[in-house]
C-alpha positions as CSV (number, residue, x, y, z in Angstrom):
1,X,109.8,-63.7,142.9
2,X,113.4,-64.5,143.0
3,X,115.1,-66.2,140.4
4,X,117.3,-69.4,141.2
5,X,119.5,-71.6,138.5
6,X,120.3,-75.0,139.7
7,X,123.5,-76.6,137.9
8,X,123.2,-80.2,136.9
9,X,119.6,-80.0,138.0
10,X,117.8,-82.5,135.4
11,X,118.5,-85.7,137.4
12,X,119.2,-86.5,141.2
13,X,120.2,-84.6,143.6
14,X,120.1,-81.7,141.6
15,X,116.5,-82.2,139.9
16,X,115.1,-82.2,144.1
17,X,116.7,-79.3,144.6
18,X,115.0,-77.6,141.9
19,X,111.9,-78.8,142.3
20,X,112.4,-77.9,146.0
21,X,112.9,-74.5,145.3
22,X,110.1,-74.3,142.6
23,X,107.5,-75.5,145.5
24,X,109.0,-73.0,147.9
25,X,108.0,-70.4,145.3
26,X,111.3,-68.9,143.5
27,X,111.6,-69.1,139.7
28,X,113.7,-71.6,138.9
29,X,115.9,-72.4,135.9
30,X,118.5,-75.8,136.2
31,X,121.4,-76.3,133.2
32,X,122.3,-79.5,132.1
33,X,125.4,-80.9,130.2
34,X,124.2,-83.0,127.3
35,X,121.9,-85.3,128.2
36,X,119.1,-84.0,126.3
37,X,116.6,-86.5,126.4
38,X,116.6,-86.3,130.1
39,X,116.5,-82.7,130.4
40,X,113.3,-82.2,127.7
41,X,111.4,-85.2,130.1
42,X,112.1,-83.4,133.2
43,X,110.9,-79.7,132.1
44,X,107.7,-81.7,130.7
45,X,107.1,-83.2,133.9
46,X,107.8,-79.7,136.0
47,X,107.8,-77.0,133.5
48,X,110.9,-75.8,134.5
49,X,113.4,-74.5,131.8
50,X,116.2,-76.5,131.1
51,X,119.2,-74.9,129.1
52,X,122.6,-76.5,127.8
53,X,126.2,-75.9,128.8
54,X,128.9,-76.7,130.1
55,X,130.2,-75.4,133.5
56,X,134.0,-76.3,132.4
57,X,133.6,-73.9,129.6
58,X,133.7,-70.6,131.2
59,X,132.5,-68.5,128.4
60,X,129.6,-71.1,127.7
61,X,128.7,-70.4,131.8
62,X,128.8,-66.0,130.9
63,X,126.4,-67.2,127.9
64,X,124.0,-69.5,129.7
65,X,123.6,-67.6,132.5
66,X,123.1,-64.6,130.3
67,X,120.7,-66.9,128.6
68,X,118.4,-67.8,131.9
69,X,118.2,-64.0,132.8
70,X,117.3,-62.7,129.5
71,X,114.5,-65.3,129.8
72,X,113.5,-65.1,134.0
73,X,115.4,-62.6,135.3
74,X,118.4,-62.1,137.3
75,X,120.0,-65.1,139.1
76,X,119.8,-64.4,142.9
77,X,120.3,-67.4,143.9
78,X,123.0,-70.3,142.6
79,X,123.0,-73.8,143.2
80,X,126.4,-75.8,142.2
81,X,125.3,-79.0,141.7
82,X,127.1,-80.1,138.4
83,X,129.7,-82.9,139.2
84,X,130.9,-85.9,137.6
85,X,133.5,-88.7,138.9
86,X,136.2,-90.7,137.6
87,X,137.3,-93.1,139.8
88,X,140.6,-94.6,139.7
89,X,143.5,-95.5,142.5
90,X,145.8,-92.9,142.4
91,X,148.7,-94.8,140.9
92,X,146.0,-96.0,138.0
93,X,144.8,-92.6,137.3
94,X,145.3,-90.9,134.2
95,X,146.0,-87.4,134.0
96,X,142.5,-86.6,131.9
97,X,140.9,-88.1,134.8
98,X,142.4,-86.1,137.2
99,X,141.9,-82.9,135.3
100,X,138.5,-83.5,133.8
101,X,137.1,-83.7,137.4
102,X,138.7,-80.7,138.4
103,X,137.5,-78.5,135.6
104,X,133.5,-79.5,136.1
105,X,133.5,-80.2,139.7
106,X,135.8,-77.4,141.1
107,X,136.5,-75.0,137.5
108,X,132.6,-75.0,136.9
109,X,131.7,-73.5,140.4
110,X,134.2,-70.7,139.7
111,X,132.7,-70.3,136.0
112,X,129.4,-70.1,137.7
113,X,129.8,-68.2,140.3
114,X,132.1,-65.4,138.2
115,X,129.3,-65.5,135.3
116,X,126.7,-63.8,138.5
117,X,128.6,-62.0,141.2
118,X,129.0,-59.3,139.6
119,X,125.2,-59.1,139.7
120,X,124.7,-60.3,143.0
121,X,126.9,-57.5,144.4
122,X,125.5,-54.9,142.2
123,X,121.9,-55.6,143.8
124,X,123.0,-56.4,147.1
125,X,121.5,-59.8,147.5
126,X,122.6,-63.1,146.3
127,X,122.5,-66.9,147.9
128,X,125.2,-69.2,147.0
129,X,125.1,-73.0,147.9
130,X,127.8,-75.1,146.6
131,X,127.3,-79.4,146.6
132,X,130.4,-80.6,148.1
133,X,130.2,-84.6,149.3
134,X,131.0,-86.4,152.4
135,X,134.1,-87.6,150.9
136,X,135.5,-84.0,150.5
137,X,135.2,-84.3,154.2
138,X,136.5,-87.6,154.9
139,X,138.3,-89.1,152.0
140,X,138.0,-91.5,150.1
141,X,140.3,-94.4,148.5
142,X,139.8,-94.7,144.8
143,X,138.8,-90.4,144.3
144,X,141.9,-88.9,144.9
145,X,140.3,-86.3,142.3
146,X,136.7,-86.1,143.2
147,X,137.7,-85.6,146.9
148,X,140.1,-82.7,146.2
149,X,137.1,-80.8,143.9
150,X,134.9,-81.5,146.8
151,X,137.8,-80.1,149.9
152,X,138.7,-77.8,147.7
153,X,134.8,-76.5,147.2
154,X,134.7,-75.8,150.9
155,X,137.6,-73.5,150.8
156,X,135.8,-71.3,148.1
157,X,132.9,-71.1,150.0
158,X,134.5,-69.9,152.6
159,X,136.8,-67.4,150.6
160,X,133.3,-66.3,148.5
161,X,131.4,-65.9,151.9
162,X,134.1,-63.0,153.0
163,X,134.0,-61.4,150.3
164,X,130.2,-61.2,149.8
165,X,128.7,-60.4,153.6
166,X,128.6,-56.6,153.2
167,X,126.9,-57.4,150.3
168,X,124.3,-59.4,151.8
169,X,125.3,-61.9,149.6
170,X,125.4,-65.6,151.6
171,X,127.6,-68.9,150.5
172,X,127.4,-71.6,152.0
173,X,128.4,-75.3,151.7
174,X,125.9,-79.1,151.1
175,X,127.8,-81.6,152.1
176,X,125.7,-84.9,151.5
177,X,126.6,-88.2,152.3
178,X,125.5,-91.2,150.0
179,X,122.7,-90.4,148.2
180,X,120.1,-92.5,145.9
181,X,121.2,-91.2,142.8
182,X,122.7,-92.6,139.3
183,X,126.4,-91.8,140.5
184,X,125.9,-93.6,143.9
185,X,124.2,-96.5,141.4
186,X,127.2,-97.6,140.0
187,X,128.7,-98.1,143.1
188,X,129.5,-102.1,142.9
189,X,127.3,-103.4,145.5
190,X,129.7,-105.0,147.3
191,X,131.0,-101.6,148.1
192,X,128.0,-99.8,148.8
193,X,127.4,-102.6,151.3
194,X,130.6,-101.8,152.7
195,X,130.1,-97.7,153.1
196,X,126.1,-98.4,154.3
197,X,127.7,-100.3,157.4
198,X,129.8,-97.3,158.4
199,X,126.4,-94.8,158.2
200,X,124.8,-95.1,161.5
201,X,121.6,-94.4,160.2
202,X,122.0,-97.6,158.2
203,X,120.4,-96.3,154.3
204,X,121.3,-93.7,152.1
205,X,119.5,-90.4,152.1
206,X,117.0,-89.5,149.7
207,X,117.8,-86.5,146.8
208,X,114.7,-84.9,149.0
209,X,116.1,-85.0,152.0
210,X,119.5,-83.3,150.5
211,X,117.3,-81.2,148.8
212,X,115.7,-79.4,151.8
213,X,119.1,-78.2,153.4
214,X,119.4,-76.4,150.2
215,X,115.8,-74.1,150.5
216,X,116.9,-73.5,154.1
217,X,120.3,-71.9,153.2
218,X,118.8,-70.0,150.3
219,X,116.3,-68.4,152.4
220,X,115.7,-64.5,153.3
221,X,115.8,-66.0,156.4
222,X,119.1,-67.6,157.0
223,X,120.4,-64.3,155.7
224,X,123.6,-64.5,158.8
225,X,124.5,-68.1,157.6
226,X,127.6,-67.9,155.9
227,X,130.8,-69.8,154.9
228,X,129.1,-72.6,156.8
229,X,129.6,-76.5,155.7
230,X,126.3,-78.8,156.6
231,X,126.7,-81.9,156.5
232,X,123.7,-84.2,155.9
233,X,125.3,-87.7,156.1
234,X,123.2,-90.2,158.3
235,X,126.1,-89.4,161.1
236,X,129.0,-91.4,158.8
237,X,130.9,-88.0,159.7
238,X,130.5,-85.9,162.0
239,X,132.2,-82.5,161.4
């Protein structure tokens, strides 16, 4: 049974995924940043181990994943999910808001991916999916920083998936549009309003729905799908 560690899997999008790829049979382990109350709740509910970190920290992303393999097995399969936003005009942005995106969103897929390639290669398997965003795509005024992690996600997907197909090892890009999930909940409603009339499918998608592109590209299956970007956006962009 393969293993598979979903990052910032306790809640939304990432907490589908998991439990996605727990129904679809894999073993799977999600990390969490600090939220702990959250994190016990959810393994209660699915029995799936939760374990803390965070993916800034690189050494704290060697340890954890060390962590989940001592306890499941080897990571075969690696989810980037963890992301956070600070939203701000460029001219109003601050430089911790700037950075602090960059480090989780973009820095903690590196940390991640580092802590189990060597692995990966060493067996000769490994599935990769990174969670990049519509708006890594497209733009977006007001996340100058959360757009650049997410563009520049699509470009180490790309870079990762050269260097892992002799290996067998696959790494491929989510890009979901808006989602029901906390982040997307503190969108004022006004603007939300605003987005929802540029999604032709009029509604955002469900963490589910995101959820099921994931199992697909992590499949033995889809084992020549690589370096790809799929988009699942309701048609708001088409790439």
């Amino acid at each position: 049974m393969r293993v598979a560690l979903v990052t910032g899997g306790t809640a939304g999008i990432g907490a589908a995924t998991a439990e996605a790829l727990q129904a679809a049979g894999y073993r799977v382990a999600v990390n969490y940043g600090t939220n702990e109350t959250v994190a016990h709740a959810f393994s209660a509910r699915t029995g799936i181990p939760a374990f803390a970190w965070n993916v800034a920290d690189a050494a704290a992303c060697r340890d954890g994943a060390a962590r989940v393999q001592a306890e499941l097995g080897p990571v075969e399969i690696l989810v980037n999910n963890a992301g956070i936003t600070r939203d701000a005009m460029l001219h109003k942005m601050s430089f911790e808001q700037w950075r602090e995106v960059l480090d989780v969103n973009l820095g903690g897929c590196f940390n991640m991916c580092r802590a189990v390639i060597e692995g990966m290669r060493e067996r000769r398997f490994g599935r990769i999916v990174n969670m990049g965003s519509v708006n890594g795509l497209s733009g977006q005024a007001g996340q100058c920083n959360y757009a650049a992690t997410k563009a520049g996600l699509i470009g180490l997907t790309k870079s990762l998936a050269l260097e892992g197909a002799s290996r067998n090892i696959t790494v491929n890009l989510v890009a979901p549009g808006y989602t029901e999930t906390a982040m997307v909940g503190a969108v004022p409603p006004d603007v939300l309003a605003q987005i929802l009339k540029a999604v032709p499918a009029g509604r955002l998608a469900t963490p589910d729905e995101i959820a099921r592109g994931v199992v697909f590209l992590v499949a033995d299956e889809a084992a020549f799908i690589t370096g790809i970007t799929l988009p699942i956006n309701g048609g708001k962009y088409m790439a």
